[in-house]
BAVEX-592909 format. One record per residue (C-alpha): x, y, z; residue number from 1. Coordinates in steps of 0.1 Angstrom, whole numbers, plus 5000, padded with zeros to 4 digits. Layout:
<atoms>
{{X,Y,Z},NUM} ...
</atoms>
This chain:
<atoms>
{{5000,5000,5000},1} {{5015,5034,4987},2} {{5020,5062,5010},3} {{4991,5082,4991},4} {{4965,5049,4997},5} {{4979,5050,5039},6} {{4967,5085,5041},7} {{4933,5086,5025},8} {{4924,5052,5043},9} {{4933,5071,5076},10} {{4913,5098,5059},11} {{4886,5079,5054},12} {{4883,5066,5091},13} {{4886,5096,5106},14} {{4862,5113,5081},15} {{4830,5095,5104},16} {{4836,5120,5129},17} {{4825,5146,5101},18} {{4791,5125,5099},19} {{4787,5116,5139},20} {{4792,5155,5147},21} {{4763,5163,5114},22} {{4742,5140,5130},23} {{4743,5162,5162},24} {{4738,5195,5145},25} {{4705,5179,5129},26} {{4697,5170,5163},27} {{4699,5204,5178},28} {{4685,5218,5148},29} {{4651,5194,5157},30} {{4654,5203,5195},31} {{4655,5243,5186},32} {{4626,5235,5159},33} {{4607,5216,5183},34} {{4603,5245,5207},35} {{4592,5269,5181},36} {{4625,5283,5179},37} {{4622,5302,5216},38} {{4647,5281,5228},39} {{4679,5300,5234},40} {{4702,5270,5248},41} {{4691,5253,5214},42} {{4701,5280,5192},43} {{4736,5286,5214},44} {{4738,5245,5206},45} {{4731,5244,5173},46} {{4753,5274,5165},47} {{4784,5260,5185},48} {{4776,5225,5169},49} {{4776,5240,5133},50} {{4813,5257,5137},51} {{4825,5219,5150},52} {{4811,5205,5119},53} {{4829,5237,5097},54} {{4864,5226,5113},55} {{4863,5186,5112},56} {{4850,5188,5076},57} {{4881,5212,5063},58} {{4904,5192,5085},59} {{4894,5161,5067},60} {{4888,5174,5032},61} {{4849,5167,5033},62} {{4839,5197,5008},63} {{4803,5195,5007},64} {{4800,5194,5044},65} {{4821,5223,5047},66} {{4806,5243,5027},67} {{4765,5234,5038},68} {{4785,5238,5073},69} {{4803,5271,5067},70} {{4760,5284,5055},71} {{4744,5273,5081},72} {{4767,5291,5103},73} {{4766,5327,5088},74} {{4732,5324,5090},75} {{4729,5314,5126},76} {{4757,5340,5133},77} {{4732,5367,5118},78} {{4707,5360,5146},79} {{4717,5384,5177},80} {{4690,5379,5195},81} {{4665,5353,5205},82} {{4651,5333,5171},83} {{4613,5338,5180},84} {{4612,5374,5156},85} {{4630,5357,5131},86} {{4607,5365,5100},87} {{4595,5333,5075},88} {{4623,5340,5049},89} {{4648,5338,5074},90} {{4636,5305,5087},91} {{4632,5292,5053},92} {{4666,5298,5043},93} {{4679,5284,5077},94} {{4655,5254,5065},95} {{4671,5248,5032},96} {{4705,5248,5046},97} {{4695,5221,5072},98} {{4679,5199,5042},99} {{4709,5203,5023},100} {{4729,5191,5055},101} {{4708,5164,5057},102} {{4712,5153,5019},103} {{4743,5152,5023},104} {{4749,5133,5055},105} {{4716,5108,5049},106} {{4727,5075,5043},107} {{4713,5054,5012},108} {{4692,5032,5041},109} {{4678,5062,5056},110} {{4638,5068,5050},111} {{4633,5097,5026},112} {{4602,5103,5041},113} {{4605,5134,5062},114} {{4574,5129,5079},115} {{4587,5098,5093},116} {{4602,5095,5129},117} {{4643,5102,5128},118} {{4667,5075,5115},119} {{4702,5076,5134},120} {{4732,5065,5120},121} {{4739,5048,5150},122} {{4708,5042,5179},123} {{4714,5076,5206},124} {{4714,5062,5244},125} {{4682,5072,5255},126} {{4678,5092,5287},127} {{4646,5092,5309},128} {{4657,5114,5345},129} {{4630,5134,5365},130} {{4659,5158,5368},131} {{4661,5177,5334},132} {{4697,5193,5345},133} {{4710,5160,5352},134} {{4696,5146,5318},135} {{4717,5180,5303},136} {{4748,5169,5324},137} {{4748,5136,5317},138} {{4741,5141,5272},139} {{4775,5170,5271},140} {{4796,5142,5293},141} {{4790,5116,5267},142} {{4789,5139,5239},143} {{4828,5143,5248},144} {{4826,5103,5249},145} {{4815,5101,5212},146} {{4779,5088,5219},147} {{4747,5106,5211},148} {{4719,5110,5231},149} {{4683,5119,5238},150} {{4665,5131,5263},151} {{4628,5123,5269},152} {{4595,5144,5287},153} {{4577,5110,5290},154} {{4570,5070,5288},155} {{4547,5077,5261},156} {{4576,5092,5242},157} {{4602,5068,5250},158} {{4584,5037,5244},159} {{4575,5055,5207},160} {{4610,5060,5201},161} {{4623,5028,5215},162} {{4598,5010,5193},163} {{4612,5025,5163},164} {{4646,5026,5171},165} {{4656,5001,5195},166} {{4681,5018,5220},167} {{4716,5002,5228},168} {{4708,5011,5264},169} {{4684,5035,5280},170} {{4693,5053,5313},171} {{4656,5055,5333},172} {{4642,5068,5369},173} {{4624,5043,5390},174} {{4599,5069,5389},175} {{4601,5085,5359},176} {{4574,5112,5354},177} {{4568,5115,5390},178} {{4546,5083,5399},179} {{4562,5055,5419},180} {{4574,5029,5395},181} {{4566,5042,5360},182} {{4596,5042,5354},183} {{4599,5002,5354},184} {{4562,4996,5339},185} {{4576,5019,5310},186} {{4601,4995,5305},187} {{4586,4964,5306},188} {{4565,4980,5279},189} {{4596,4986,5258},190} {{4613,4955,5263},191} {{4578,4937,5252},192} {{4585,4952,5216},193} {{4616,4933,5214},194} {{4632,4897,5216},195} {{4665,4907,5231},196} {{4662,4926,5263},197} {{4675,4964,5260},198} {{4705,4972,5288},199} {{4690,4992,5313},200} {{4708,5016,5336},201} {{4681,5024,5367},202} {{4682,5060,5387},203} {{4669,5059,5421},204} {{4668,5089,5443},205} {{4643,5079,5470},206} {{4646,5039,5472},207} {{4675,5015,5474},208} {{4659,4984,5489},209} {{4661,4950,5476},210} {{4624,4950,5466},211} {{4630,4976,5442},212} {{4664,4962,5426},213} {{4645,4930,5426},214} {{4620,4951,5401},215} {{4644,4969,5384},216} {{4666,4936,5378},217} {{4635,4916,5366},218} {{4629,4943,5335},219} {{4664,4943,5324},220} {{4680,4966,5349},221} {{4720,4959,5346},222} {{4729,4987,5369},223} {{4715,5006,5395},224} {{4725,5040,5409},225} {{4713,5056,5443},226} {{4711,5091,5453},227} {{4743,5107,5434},228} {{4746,5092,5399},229} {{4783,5094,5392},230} {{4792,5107,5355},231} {{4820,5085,5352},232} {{4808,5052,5363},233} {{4775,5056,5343},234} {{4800,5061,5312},235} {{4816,5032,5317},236} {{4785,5014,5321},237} {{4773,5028,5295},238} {{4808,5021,5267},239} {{4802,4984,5282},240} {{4770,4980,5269},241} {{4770,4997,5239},242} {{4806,4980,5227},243} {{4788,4944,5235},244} {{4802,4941,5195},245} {{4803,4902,5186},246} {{4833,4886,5199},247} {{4858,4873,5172},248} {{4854,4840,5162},249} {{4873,4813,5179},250} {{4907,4802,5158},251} {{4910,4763,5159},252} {{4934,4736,5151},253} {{4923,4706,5141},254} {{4946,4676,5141},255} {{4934,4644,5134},256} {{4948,4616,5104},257} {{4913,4604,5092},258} {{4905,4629,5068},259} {{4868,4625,5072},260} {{4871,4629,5108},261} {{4886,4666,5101},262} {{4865,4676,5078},263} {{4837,4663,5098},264} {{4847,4685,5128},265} {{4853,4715,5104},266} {{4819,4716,5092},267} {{4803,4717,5128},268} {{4830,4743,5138},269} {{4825,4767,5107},270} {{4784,4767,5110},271} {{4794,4772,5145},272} {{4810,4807,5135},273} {{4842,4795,5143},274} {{4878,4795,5124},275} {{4898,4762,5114},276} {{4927,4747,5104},277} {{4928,4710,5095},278} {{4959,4688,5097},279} {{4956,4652,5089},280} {{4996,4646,5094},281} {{5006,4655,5136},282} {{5042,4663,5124},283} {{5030,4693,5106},284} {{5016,4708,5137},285} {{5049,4729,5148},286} {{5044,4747,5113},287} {{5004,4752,5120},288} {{5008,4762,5154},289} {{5035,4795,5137},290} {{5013,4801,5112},291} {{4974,4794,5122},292} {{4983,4808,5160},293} {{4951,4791,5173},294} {{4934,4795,5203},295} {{4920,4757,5209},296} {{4934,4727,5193},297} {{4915,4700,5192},298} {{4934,4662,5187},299} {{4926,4626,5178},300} {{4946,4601,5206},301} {{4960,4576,5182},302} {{4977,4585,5150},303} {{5005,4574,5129},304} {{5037,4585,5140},305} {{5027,4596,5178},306} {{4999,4596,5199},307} {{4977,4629,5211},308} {{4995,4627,5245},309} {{5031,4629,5228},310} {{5022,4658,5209},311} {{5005,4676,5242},312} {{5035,4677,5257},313} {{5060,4689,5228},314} {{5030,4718,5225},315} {{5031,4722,5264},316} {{5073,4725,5262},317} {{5069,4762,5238},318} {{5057,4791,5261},319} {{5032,4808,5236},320} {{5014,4777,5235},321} {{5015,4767,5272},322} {{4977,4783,5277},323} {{4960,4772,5247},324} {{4934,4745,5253},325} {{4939,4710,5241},326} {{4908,4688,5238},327} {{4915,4650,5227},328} {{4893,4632,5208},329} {{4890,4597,5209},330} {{4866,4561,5215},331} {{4892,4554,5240},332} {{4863,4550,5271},333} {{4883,4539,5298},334} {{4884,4567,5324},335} {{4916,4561,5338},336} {{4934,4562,5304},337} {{4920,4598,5295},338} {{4925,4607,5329},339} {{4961,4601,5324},340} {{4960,4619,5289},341} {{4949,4648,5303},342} {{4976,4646,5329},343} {{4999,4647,5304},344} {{4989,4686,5289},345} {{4951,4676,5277},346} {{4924,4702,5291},347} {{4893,4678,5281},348} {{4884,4646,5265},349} {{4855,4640,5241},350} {{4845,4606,5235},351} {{4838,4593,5197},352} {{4815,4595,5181},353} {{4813,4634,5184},354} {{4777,4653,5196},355} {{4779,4684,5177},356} {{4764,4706,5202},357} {{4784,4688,5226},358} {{4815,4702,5208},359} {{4805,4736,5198},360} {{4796,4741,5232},361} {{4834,4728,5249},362} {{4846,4748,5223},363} {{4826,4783,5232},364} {{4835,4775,5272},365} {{4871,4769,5269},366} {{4876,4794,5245},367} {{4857,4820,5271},368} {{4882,4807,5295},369} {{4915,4810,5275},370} {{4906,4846,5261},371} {{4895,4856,5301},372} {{4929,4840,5315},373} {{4953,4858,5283},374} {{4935,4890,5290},375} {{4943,4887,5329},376} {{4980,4881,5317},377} {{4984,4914,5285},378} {{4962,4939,5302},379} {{4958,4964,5333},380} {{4933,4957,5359},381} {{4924,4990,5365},382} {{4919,5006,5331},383} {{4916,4971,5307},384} {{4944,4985,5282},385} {{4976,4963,5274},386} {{5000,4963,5302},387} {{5038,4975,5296},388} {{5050,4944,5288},389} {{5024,4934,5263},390} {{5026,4967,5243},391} {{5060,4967,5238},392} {{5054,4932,5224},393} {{5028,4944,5201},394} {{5054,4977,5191},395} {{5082,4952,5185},396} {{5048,4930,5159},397} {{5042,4961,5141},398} {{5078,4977,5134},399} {{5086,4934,5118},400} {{5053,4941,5098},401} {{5063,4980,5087},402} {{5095,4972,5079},403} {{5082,4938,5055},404} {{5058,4958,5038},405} {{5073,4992,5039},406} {{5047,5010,5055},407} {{5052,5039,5078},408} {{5042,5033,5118},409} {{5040,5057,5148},410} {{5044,5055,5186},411} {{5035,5078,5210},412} {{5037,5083,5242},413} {{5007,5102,5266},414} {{5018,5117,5299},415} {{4990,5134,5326},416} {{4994,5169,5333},417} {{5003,5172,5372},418} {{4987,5133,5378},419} {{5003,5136,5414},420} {{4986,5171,5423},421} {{4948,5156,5413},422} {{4958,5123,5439},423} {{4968,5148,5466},424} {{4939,5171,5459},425} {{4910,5145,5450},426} {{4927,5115,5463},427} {{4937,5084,5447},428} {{4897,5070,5439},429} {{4894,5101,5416},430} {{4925,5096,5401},431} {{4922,5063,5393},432} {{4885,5076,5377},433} {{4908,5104,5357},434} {{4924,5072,5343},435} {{4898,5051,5334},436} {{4883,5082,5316},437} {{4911,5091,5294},438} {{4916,5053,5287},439} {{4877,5056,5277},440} {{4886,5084,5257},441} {{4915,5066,5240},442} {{4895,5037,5226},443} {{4869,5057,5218},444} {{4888,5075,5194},445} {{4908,5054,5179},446} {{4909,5026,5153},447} {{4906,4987,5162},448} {{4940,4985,5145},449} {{4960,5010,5168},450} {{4969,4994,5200},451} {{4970,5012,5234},452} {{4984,5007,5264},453} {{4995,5015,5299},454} {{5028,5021,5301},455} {{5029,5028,5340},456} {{5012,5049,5363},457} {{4997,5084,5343},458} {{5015,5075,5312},459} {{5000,5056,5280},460} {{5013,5044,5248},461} {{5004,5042,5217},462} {{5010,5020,5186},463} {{4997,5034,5152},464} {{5003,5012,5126},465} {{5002,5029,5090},466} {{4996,5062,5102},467} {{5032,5090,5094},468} {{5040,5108,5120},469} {{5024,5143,5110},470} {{4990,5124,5108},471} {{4995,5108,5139},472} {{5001,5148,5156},473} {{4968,5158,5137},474} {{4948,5128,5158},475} {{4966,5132,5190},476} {{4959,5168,5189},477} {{4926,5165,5182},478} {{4921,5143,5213},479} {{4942,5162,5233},480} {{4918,5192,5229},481} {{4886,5176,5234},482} {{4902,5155,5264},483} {{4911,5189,5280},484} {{4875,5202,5277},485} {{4861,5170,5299},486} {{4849,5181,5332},487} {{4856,5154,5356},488} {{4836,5152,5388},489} {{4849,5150,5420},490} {{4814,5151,5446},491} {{4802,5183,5441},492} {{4828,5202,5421},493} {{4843,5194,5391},494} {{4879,5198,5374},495} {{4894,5196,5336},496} {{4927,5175,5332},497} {{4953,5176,5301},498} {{4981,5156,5288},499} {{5009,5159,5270},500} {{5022,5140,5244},501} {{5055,5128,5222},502} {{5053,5109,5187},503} {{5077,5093,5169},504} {{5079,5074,5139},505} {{5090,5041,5129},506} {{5100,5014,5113},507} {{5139,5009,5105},508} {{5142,5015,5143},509} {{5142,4988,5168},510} {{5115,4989,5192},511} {{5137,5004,5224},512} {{5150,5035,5203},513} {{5119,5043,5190},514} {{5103,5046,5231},515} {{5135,5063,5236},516} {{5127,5092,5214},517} {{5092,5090,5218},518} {{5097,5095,5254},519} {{5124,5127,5245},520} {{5093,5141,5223},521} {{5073,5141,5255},522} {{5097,5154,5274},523} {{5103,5184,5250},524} {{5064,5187,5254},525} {{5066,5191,5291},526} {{5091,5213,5291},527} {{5074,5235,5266},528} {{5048,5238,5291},529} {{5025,5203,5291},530} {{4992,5204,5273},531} {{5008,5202,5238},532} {{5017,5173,5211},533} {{5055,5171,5201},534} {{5077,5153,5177},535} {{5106,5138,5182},536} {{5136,5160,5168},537} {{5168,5147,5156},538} {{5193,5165,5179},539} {{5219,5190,5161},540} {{5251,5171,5152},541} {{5285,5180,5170},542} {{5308,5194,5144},543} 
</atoms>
């Protein structure tokens, strides 16, 4: 891939923020329409919203957006007062811009019928609070997040919109719209509309007994929070439901000399979902294990050349194997002897012949297992990133893969401004809060293929694979900024927190001089007074 291809596919990616934050304008723009323009916070919202939309689509080259954008927002800029005396011409002209906007941004799946109720790009999180402040709060918190969201006045509104869009997660009252329980009997409604329950996040400011988390449980509730709802846990909550994306199928190695057996278990496995490799000769398995990398391997006890239990144990003697599940299969039913196979580096033992759903489903629990244990072993407890050791690994992966295919690679390195001052001010609870958030942040905005980390304490790392360095400063600085906006609540005040950055590019360098100047870059960026993005500068020569 050239250079040229690297940069518009990075282009492309980052060109859905220019869509997400259209979205929102159209939002506000309904919101303002909706209270016959006399709303001032509306207006204030859709004009701020307007200019975002004006800068992300001339930073990423998005010309029709920019220039419905740059429109909408002389025209909004023309109001100085509040929109009620605005006169029809006006209105109509602001109207034209907005359908233009929305031309634009539509998708080909999207109903044309405008009379219809709104179609999102992706389903907002739908709030229902008593307290209309809160219900504010919480939408600009996850705004900053990347998620969209609605408030609601009623059940009879939210079980309309939930019908016709069904919510990734809904955050309700007990009692929402005053009376005791509504707030439950409006979801049961909803969740009657659909097979799969709806994630619920439950509100409580007047009850915390077990007879009403029994209720709130029984329609769906995941979560409950009492009294104080705080912003950052209910984000969390909120990321974990709304990421619930299908997990990758399960990579399996099939080893096995009757080729009818294999191919046998390869058909259950793929209609299963899962990925396979079939081997009918055992000494080939060294090569497949490189290669294929599996997560399970499943085994036949008695083949040509060496039995299952032999090749266990040469599997068990390599250390990148030494986790993965091995399941024998065999007609072998004498207990002792698969006891004793399984002694000998086997996990489980599945008697011929072979009950598919039997196997699909030792296949789905030890690979739940295996992923739960390798994630306990690569990642931090506290914010669920790659740990140090693990991220170097994956640096050290991507420079081999730059430097075979000649493509450009990044690292960068993410420092909190003054870490030790929030601990000593907030204490350690809210730090650690101030971590998980920017982690949050993080994955949020960033691709699947970029790999972060925790590289100790307040500092992160990142890995950005086919992404040049100048790119890479655009992104970080991008995030940077918006991270710095976040208010993050601490009781009953809240504070903003920044970080500062170094970048450095790759791939000829080995993976320890390329943290090295990454970590110089962030120094530089510290010393020119934290809160900024640096990159890493060749020093002068000595002549």
């Amino acid at each position: 891939m050239s250079s040229e291809d690297q940069r518009d596919k990075l282009k492309q990616h980052f060109s859905k923020r220019v869509t997400s934050q259209a979205r929102i304008v159209l939002d506000n723009w309904q919101k303002l329409k909706d209270s016959d323009w006399a709303d001032m916070q509306w207006l204030n919202d859709l004009k701020e919203s307007s200019a975002k939309l004006g800068k992300f689509a001339s930073r990423f080259e998005m010309a029709q957006h920019q220039m419905v954008a740059n429109d909408l927002t002389k025209e909004l800029n023309s109001i100085k007062e509040d929109a009620t005396s605005l006169d029809d011409l006006k209105k109509e002209k602001i109207n034209k811009v907005i359908s233009a906007l929305s031309e634009c941004t539509q998708r080909k799946s999207d109903s044309n019928n405008s009379a219809a109720p709104r179609t999102f790009l992706r389903t907002p999180i739908y709030i229902a609070i008593n307290n209309k402040e809160n219900a504010q709060r919480i939408i600009k918190q996850l705004e900053f997040f990347g998620f969209r969201a609605l408030s609601f006045d009623s059940g009879e509104d939210l079980i309309k919109a939930a019908k016709h869009n069904k919510p990734e997660t809904i955050v309700i009252d007990v009692n929402f719209g005053g009376e005791q329980y509504a707030g439950i009997e409006t979801i049961k409604s909803i969740q009657a509309n659909h097979e799969m329950p709806v994630p619920i996040i439950y509100t409580s400011e007047e009850d915390d007994g077990i007879e009403i988390r029994l209720m709130a449980s029984r329609s769906g509730g995941e979560e409950f929070f009492y009294k104080v709802v705080d912003l950052g846990q209910l984000i969390e909550k909120i990321e974990e439901y709304t990421n619930a994306s299908p997990l990758d199928p399960y990579k399996v190695l099939v080893v096995d000399d009757s080729r009818a057996q294999a191919r046998y278990i390869e058909n259950v496995l793929t209609k299963a979902g899962m990925t396979t490799c079939v081997i009918t000769d055992p000494m080939q398995v060294l090569i497949a294990l490189n290669e294929f990398s599996p997560e399970i391997v499943i085994m036949d006890m008695y083949m040509p050349g060496c039995t299952g239990m032999e090749l266990a144990r040469v599997i068990r003697q390599q250390d990148k194997f030494h986790s993965v599940p091995i399941i024998y299969l065999s007609a072998e039913d004498d207990i002792n002897k698969q006891l004793h196979a399984m002694s000998l580096g086997g996990d489980d033992f599945l008697t011929k012949p072979i009950n598919p759903k039997h196997l699909t489903s030792t296949i789905h629990n030890r690979g739940r297992r295996a992923r739960s244990l390798l994630a306990l072993m690569i990642r931090d407890s506290l914010t669920g990133l790659y740990n140090h050791t693990h991220t170097l690994y994956l640096l050290e992966t991507e420079i081999a893969k730059a430097s075979q295919n000649g493509t450009k690679l990044t690292f960068a390195m993410l420092d909190i401004d003054f870490f030790k001052k929030i601990n000593d001010s907030y204490g350690h609870p809210i730090g650690d809060r101030v971590l998980k958030s920017l982690s949050l942040f993080l994955k949020q905005r960033l691709r699947k293929t970029d790999h972060i980390g925790r590289y100790g304490g307040e500092e992160f790392a990142i890995v950005l694979p086919n992404t040049s360095e100048s790119d890479a400063k655009v992104i970080l600085n991008e995030i940077r900024e918006k991270f710095s906006e976040l208010r993050q609540p601490a009781g009953d005040i809240e504070f903003q927190v920044t970080f500062s950055c170094g970048v450095a590019s790759g791939p000829t360098e080995n993976a320890q001089l390329i943290c090295e100047r990454a970590d110089n870059a962030l120094y530089e960026a510290k010393r020119a007074g934290r809160n900024t993005v640096r990159n890493y500068r060749e020093p002068p020569s000595q002549s």
